[in-house]
N, C-alpha and C positions, 0 to 999 in steps of 0.2 A: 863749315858744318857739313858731314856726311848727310846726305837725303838720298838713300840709296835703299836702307834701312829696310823698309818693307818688300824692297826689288823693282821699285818704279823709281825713274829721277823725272822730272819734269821738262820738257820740251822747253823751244824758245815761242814756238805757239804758246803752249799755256801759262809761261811764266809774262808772256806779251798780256794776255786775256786776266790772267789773275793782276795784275797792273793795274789795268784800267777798270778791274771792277772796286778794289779797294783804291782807286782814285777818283771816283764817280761818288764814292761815298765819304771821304775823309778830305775834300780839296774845300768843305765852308771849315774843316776846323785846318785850315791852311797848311796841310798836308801837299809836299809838292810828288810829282811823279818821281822824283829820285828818291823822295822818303819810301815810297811807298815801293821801289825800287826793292828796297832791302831789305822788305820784310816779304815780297812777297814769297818766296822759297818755301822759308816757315809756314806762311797758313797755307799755301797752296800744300805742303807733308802734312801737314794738320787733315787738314781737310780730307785728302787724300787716307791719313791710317783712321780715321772715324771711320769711313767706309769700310776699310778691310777688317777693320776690330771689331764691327759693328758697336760702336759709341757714339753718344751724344755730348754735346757741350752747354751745361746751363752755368750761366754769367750773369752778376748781380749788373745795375746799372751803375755801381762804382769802379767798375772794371776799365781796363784802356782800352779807348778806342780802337785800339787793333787787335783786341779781345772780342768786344761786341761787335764790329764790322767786320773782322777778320774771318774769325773761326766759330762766331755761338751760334748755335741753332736755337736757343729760348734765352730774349732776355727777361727778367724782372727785377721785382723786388721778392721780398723775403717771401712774403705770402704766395704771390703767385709761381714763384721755380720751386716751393714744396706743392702747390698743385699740382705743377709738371711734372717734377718727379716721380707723384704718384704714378702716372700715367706712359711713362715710359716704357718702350715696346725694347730695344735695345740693349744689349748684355751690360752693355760698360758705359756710366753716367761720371762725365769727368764735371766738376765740380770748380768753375772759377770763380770764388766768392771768397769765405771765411770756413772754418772748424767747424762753427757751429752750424752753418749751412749744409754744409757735407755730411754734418754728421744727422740731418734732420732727414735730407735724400737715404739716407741710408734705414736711418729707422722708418719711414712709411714705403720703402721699396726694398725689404731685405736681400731679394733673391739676387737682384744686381752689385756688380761692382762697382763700390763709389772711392772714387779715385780727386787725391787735391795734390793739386801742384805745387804746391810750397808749403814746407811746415809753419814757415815763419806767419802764413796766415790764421793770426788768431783774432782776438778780438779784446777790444781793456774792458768793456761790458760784459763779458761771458767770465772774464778774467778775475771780474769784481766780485764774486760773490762764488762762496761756497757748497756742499750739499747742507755740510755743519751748520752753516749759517740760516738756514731754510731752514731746520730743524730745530733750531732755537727759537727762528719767528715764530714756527706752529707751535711751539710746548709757549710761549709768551703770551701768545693771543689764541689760545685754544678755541676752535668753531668759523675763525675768520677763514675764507677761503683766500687762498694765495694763485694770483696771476700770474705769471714770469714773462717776461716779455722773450721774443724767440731767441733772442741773441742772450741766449745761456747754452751751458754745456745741457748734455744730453742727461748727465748723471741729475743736474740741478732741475729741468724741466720734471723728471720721475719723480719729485717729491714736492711737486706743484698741482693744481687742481686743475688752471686751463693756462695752456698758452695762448696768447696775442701778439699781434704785430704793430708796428705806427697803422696799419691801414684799417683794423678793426677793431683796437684796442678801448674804444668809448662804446663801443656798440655791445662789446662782451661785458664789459664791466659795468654796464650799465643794464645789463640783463642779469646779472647773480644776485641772488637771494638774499643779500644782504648789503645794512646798510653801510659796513666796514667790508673794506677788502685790503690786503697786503699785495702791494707791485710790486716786482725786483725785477731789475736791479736800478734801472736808472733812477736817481735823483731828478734830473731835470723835469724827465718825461710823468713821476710820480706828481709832482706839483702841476703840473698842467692836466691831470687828468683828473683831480680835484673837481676843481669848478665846471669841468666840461662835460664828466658826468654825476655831480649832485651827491656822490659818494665822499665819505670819510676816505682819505688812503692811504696808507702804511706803510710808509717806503724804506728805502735803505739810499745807502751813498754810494753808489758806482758812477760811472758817466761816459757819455762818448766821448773821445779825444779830438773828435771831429767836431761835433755839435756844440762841447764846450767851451770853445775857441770865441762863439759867437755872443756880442752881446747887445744889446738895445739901444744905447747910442749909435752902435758900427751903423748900424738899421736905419734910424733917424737921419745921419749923414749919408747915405744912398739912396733914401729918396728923397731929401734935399737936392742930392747932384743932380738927381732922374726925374724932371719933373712928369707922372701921370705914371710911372712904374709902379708893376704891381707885385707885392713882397710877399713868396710863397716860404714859408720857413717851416721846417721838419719837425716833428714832436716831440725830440730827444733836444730840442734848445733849450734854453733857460726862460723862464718866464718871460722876462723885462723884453726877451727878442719875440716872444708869441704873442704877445699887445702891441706888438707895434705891426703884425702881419697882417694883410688880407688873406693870408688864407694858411692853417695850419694842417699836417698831415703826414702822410709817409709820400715815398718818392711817387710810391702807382699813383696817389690822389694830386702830387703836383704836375704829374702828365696829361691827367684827363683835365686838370684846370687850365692845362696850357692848351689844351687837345680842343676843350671847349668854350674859351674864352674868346670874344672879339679883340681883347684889345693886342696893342701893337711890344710890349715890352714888358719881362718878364723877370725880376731877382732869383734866385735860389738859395735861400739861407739852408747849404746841406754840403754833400761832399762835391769837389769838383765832375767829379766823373756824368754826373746826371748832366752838369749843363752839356758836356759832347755831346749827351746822348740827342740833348735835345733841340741842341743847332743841326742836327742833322736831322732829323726825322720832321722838324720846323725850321724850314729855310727862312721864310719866308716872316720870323717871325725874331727880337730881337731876343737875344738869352743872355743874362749877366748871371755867370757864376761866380762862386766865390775864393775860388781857387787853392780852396784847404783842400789839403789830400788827407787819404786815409793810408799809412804805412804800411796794414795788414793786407789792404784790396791790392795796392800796389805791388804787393810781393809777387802776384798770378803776373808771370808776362810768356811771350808765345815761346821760348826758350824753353822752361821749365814744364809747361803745358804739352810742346813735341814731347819732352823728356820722359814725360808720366804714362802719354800716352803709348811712345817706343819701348816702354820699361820699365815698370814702375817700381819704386823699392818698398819694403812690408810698412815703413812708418806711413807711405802717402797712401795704402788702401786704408781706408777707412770700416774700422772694426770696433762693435758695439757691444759688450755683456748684451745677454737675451732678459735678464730683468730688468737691469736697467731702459735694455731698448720697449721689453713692453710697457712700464710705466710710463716713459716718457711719449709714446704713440697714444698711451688715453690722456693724455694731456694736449698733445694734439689735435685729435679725434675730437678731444671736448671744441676746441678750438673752431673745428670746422662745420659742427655738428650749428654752432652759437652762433656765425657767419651768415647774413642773410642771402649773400651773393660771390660767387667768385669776385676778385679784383686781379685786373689787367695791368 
């Protein structure tokens, strides 16, 4: 691969230095120095055109470890990298996550270029549901106010009331004016928000292909195996898998449970990628992931990420109608407005 590109190639100094720093961070997920041998070119050009392009890199925590170690400069979840976004000082916000992600950077920070590395990253939940579809709930249940959870298109949030994330989603719906509310798109996540905030809820049937996967036996039989593990499982499971949890949420709230928790072992009923995050940043602490990947987070790898950044072609900038992008920003807006506190 040419790294010539921008007019710098990297030294045997810095490709020695960039080694050992993504070796220092990838050797508990068993990362040997020759892995890391061969990537480091890539993120060392990475890193190297963010500077000269003035760009930044935000990467969800389903990303590959030689995403989040490699090349991001903010990781999170859904909620907290549209904080960041906001706040971005930098012309060009490269976006390693999903469509809908990119496309949310882009409507709360228009003046920037928001840039995604692979088309192929979509989502089966943003995928699941239409604007038509949303427009039939509202003429169905005329007065009900409709939540959409973030992982929708940009077009679908504009004809919603507020969006939510796994990380606020009981807190917002449990502050609207009414005793019915309509969620979309998840199925799962719609039944567990039932009982958790005291609301009637009116769902639809989309679902993660990730969270689907899982289900309340699997659960049962891993902490059987695991005696004193403690099973944090994400809010887009299926019920039968949120009864058998100690603790239910989005990925920010199984961080800070791992961040604040004494104990010694920890499940993740969610996508793989979280548990790297969090054998590394918790050495010292045991992490069983569950090693379902997600296909669409997977598409982002540091190949195509150089590529967007060296050059990007018109489908990977990300470009929003201006009504669409305003309605769906007061839907956001409402979002954050309803949010008691940032989440990390």
């Amino acid at each position: 691969m040419n790294l010539s590109v921008s007019g710098h190639s990297p030294s045997k100094t810095d490709l020695e230095l960039e080694i050992e720093r993504l070796y220092e961070k990838m050797k508990i997920l068993h990362w040997t120095k020759e892995d890391c041998e061969l990537i480091a070119p890539l993120t060392w050009e990475i890193n190297h055109l963010k500077k000269e392009k003035d760009a930044v890199i935000l990467a969800h925590s389903y990303q590959l470890p030689q995403i989040i170690f490699g090349v991001a400069d903010y990781v999170g979840d859904s909620y907290s990298l549209s904080r960041q976004a906001m706040d971005v000082q930098a012309d060009t916000i490269v976006f390693c996550g999903v469509e809908f992600m990119a496309e949310t950077a882009k409507i709360l920070n228009p003046e920037k270029r928001v840039l995604l590395p692979s088309l192929k990253a979509g989502c089966s939940l943003a995928e699941g549901i239409s604007v038509e579809d949303v427009k039939n709930l509202r003429n169905e249940y005329p007065g009900v106010p409709i939540a959409c959870y973030v992982n929708t298109s940009a077009a679908v949030k504009a004809e919603c009331d507020v969006c939510v994330t796994s990380s606020n989603a009981i807190e917002i719906i449990k502050k609207l004016d009414s005793d019915k509310v309509i969620f979309v798109p998840d199925r799962h996540m719609m039944k567990n928000l039932g009982p958790l905030t005291g609301k009637d809820i009116i769902g639809w049937d989309a679902e993660c292909i990730v969270h689907d996967q899982f289900t309340g036996e699997q659960v049962q039989q891993l902490r059987s195996e695991n005696a004193g593990i403690k099973i944090l499982a994400h809010t887009e499971c299926d019920p039968s898998v949120v009864l058998e949890a100690d603790y239910v949420g989005g990925t920010s709230g199984m961080i800070k449970y791992v961040r604040t928790s004494n104990e010694d072992s920890y499940a993740l009923i969610t996508e793989c990628g979280l548990s790297d995050r969090l054998k590394v940043e918790f050495p010292n602490k045991t992490i069983l992931g569950s090693c379902v990947l997600c296909p669409y987070m997977k598409a982002i790898n540091l190949e195509n990420t150089l590529e967007v950044l060296r050059s990007p072609q018109p489908e990977q900038i990300i470009e929003i109608p201006l009504d669409i992008a305003s309605r769906a920003k007061a839907s956001l807006k409402k979002m954050f407005e309803m949010t008691s506190s940032p989440r990390s």
